[in-house]
C-alpha positions in Angstrom: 70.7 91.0 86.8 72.7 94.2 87.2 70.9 97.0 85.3 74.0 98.6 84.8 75.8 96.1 84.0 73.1 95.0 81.3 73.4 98.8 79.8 77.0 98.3 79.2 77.3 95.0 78.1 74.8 96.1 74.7 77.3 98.5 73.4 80.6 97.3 72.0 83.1 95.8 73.8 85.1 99.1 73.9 82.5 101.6 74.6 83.2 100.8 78.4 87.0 100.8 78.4 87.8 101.4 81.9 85.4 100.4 84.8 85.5 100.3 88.6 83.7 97.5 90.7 82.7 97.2 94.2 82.4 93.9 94.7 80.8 91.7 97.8 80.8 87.9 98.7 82.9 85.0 99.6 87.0 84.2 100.1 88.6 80.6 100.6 91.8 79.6 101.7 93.7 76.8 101.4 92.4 74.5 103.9 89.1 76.7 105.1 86.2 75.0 105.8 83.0 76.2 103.6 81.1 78.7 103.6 84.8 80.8 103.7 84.8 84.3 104.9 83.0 87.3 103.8 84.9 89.8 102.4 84.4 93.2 100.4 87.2 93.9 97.2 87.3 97.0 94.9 88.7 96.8 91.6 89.2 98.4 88.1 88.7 96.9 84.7 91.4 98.7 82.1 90.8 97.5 79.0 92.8 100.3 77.1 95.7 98.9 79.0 94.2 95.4 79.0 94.6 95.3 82.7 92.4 94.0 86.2 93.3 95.4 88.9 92.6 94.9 92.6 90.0 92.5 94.1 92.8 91.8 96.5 95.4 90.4 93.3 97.2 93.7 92.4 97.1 93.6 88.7 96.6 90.7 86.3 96.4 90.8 82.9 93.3 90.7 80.5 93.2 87.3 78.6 89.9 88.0 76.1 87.0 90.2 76.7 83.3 90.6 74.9 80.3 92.6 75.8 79.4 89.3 78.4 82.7 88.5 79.6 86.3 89.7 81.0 88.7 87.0 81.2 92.0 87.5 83.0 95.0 85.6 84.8 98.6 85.3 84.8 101.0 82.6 84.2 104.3 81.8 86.6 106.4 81.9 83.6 104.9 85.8 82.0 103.6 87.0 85.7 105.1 85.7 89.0 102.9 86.9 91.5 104.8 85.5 95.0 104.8 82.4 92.8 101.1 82.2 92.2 99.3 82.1 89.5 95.9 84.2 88.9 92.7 83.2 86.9 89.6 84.9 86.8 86.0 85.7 85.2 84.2 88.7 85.3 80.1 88.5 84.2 79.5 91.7 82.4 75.9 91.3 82.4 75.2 89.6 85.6 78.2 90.8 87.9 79.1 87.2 89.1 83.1 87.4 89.5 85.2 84.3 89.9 89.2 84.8 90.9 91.0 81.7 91.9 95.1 81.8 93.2 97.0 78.9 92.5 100.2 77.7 93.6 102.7 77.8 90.6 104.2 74.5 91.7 103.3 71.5 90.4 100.4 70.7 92.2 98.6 74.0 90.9 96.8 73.8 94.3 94.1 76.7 95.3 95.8 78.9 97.5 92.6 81.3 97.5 89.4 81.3 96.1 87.1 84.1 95.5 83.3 84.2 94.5 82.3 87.9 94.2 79.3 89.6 93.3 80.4 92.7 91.6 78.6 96.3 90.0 80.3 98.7 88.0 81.0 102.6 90.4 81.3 105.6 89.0 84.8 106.9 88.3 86.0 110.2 89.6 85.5 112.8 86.7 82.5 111.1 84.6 
């Protein structure tokens, strides 16, 4: 478990508003064999703005959040994103990050598939 992590997830929700994560761990494609590819992502948490961006989706927006969890994702029909769809999970506590690219067709099919393990940087200025 993630110390820092741990630290902020026991105030409330909105004590941390904004983070930054350097994330490590695993990408799949469409047709990649397991284990994937290894890959490092950055990204940023807004929840003022109710907002993730980065981890190699530009910006998605915030479904639900709690101390423990970020939710956040996209829908074809609210957020086109080159006609993919974006849903992801972000572990407050533990840093385990899920983000999963579908196709918007029918078929929903994973276009890419990310399992990250993510801890909160420090921002310029604080």
């Amino acid at each position: 478990m993630s110390v820092a992590f741990a630290e902020a997830a026991e105030g409330p929700i909105l004590e941390d508003k904004r983070f930054s994560l350097a994330c490590t761990g695993l990408l799949m494609t469409a047709g990649q064999k397991p284990p994937g590819s290894r890959i490092i992502a950055d990204g940023m948490v807004d929840l003022r703005r109710m907002r993730v961006l980065g981890l190699g989706i530009g910006s998605a927006t915030v479904v639900s959040a709690t101390a423990a969890e970020v939710r956040f994702g996209s829908s074809a029909v609210r957020e086109t994103v080159g006609a993919h769809t974006i849903e992801g999970t972000i572990d407050r506590i533990s840093g385990e990050t899920r983000v999963v690219v579908r196709s918007a067709g029918a078929s929903g099919a994973v276009v890419i598939a990310m399992d990250l393990d993510c801890q909160p940087t420090p921002q310029a200025g604080h």
